[in-house]
N, C-alpha and C positions, 0 to 999 in steps of 0.2 A: 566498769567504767560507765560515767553517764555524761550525757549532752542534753542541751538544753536545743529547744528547735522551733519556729517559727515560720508562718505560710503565710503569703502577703495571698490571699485572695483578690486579685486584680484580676476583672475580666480580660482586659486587652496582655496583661504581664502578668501574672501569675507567677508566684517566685518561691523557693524555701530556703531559710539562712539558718548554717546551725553552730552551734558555739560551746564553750567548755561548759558553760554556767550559763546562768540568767542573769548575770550583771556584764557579760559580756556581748550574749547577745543583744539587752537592751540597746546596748551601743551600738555596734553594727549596725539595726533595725533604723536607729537613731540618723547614723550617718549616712549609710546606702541606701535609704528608704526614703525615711523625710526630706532630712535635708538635700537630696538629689532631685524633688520636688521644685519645678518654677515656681515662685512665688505666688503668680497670679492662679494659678488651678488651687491656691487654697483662702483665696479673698480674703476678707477680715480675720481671718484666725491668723494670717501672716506674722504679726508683732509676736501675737503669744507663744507661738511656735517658734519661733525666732530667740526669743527671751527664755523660751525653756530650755533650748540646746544650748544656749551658752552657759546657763545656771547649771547644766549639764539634768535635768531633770527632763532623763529620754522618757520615760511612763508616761508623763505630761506629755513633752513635745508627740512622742506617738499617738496619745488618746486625744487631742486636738487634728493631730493631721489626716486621723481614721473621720470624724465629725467634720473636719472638711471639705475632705473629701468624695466621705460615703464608703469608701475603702475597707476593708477587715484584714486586721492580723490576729491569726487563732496563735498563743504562745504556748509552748510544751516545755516545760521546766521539767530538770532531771528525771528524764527519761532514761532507761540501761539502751547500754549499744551491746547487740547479739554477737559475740564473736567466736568462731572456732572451738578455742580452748571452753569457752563456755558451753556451748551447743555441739561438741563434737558425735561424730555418726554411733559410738556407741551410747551415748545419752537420748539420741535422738533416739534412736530405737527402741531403747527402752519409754520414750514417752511416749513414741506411738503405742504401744499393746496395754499401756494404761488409758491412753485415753476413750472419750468416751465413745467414736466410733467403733470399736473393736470390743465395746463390751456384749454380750450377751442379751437380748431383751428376754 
């Protein structure tokens, strides 16, 4: 399985949103990020940012409201999620005595 995942580096909020894809997270990012934005903390980019969430074009509304703001979102497109079945304690062990701590110098 993978997720796609995103960090609002916000001093004061700092946040992480994670989602199936990257076409779903853009939207999230889009919704709960931007547009929950007052207008006035993004001055003259308002219109554009405004006109890209309705045009649905989150990439844009996001890359305006980061240059707005000053803001950063780091995005992680399909990333694997570590689960159990994958990782479980007999695999694990065997990757411990391969790796490279437990080799021999």
């Amino acid at each position: 399985m993978q997720v796609a995942y995103a960090v609002v580096r916000d001093p004061e909020e700092p946040a992480v949103y994670l989602a199936e894809d990257i076409d779903v997270l853009s939207r999230v990012v889009a919704l709960h990020v931007v547009a929950a934005t007052p207008a006035h903390l993004v001055g003259a980019r308002k219109e554009r940012i405004r006109d890209a969430l309705l045009d649905e074009q989150w990439g844009t509304a996001v890359f305006e409201w980061m240059e707005a703001t000053g803001s950063v979102v780091d995005v992680y497109p399909a990333e694997d999620v570590w689960t159990n079945e994958r990782l479980d304690s007999e695999r694990a062990s065997f990757e411990l005595r391969m790796a490279p701590l437990f080799a021999d110098d």
